[in-house]
N, C-alpha and C positions, 0 to 999 in steps of 0.2 A: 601326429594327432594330439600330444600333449603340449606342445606348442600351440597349437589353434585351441585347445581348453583351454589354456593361461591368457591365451590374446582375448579370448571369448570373457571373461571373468574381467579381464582389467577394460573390456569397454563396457561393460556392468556399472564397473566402479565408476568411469568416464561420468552415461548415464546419470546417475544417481549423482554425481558433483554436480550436473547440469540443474537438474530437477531441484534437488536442495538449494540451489541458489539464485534458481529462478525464486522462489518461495521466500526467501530471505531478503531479495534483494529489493519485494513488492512489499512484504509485510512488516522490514524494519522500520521502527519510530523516527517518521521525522525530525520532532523535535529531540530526540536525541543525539541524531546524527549531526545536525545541524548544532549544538550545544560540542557535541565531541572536536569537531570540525573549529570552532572557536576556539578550542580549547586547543590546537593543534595536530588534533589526527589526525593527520594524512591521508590516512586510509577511510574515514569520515568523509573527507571533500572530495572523493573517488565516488563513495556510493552518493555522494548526493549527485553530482556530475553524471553518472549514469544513470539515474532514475529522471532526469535531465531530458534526456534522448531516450526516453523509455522505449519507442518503436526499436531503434537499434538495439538496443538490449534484450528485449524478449525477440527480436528476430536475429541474432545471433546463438542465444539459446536454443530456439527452436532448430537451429539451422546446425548448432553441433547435436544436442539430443537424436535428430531423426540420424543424422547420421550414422552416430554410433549405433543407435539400436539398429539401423537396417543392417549395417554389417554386422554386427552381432549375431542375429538372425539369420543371417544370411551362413555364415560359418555354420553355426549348432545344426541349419540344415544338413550342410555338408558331411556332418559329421556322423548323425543321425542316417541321412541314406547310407554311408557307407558302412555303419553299421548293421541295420535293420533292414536296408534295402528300399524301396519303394515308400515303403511304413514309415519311415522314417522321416516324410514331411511332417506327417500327422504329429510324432513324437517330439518336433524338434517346435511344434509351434505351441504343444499344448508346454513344453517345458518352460518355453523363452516365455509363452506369455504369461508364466506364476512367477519366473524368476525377476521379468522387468515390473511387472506388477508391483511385488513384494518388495525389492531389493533397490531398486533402480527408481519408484516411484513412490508409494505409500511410507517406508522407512525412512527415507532423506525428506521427503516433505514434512513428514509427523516433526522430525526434529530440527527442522528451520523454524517451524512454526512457534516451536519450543524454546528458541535460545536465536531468534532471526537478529535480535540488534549484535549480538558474537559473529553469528556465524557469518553475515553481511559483510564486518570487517574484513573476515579471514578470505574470502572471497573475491574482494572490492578487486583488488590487484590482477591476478588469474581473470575475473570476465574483462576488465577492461583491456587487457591485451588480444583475448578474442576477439571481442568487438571491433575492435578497430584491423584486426586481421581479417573479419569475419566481412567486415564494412562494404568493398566491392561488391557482394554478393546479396548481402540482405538489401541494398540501396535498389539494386536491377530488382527483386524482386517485390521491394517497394512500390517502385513507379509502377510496375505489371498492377500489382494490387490495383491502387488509386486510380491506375486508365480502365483497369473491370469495371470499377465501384463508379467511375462515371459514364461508363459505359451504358452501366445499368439505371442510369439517373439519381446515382446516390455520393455524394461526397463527403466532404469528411466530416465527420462528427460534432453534435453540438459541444460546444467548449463545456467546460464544467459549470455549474452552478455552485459559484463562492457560499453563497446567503444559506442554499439548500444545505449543503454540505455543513456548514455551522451549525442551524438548528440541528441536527441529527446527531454532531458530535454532542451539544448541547444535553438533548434526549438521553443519547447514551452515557454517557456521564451520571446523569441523575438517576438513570439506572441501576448504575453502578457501582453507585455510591450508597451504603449501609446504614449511616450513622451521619450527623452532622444536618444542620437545615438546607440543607439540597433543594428545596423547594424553590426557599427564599431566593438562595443560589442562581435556580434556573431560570425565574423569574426577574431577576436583575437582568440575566444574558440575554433574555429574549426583551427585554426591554430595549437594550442599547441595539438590540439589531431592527425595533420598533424605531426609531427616534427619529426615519424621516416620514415616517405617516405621524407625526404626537403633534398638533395643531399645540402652536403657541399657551391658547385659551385654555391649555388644560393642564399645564404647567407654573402657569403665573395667574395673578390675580392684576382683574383691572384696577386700574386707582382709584377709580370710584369705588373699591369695595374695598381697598384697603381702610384697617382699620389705627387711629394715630394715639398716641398714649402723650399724655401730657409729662415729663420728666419732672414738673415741679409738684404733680399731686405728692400724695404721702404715700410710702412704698406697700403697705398695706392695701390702698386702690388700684394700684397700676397691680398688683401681684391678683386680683380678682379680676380686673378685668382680660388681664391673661389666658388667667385660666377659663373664663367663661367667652373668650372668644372662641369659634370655631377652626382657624387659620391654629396652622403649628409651625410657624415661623414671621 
């Protein structure tokens, strides 16, 4: 019994590596990883690589996670009737379900979330050996998917929306940002993501309205009519 308590605990810990690095491996900083990865991490061109093939990668998660926890579960049961008898379902699922909760789920995620561009590194290595051991398995389970999903007359997902995706980083930035003319800022960025709807005409002045400054007047007229022009440039 004290063997199956230990084996019980280190698929906990299993668990809880899964979950933390699912969390890590979605919520670290691209442009960091991608900067690190320039820079020579190694372990940088791993996690971008697997964020890569995202479906493999959270279906290799998913695919060790449920594991562990069902036999996890599935032991503390064992353990549970043979203690308690009968009752002992009841005990073994209200336990497992505080322990995987707590331990396995809410604690590892809180601190990916915390420290995800570290913990991402330390991780890169460990999933991508999964994954690619994991690979026969989540692949068959892929295609199952995608022949349900067209089964039911839905296929695969709209691609992402770049433009969208900008303005809102755009938004949240100016958010975020406390101090500094962020305004100004945010209205430059959504400029340049404006500049194929900005009609010529409202950027340039036509020649006929340009205005011509004679170079031989005296510097005192051309500096009046400067400044009483409308045009600032």
């Amino acid at each position: 019994m004290t063997i199956t308590i230990v084996v019980i605990f280190l698929l906990l810990m299993l668990s809880a590596f899964f979950s933390g690095s699912e969390t890590a491996l979605t919520a670290a900083s691209r442009p960091v990883m991608h900067h690190k990865e320039q820079d020579g991490d190694p372990r940088a061109g791993i996690v971008n690589r697997l964020r890569q093939y995202q479906e493999r990668l959270l279906g290799a998660i998913l695919l060790g996670n449920n594991m562990v926890n069902i036999l996890a579960s599935a032991l503390a049961t064992s353990v549970m009737i043979e203690l308690f008898g009968e009752n002992g379902v009841v005990y073994a699922t209200a336990v497992m379900t505080a322990l995987v909760l707590i331990f396995s789920e809410i604690l590892p995620k809180t601190y990916a979330l915390q420290h995800a561009d570290t913990m991402a590194l330390r991780v890169a290595r460990p999933m991508s050996v999964l994954v690619v051991l994991f690979a026969p398995i989540t692949q068959t389970i892929q295609v199952l998917v995608q022949a349900t999903l067209r089964l039911f007359g839905s296929g695969e997902g709209p691609g992402l929306d770049s433009e969208r995706e900008l303005r809102g980083a755009i938004e949240l930035h100016a958010d975020d940002v406390v101090v500094g003319n962020h305004h100004a800022e945010r209205t430059m960025l959504h400029g340049v993501l404006d500049l194929e709807d900005v009609g010529v005409w409202e950027i340039m002045v036509h020649r006929r309205k340009v205005q011509m400054i004679d170079i031989s007047r005296p510097m005192e007229e051309i500096l009046d009519t400067v400044l009483a022009s409308p045009h600032t440039r």
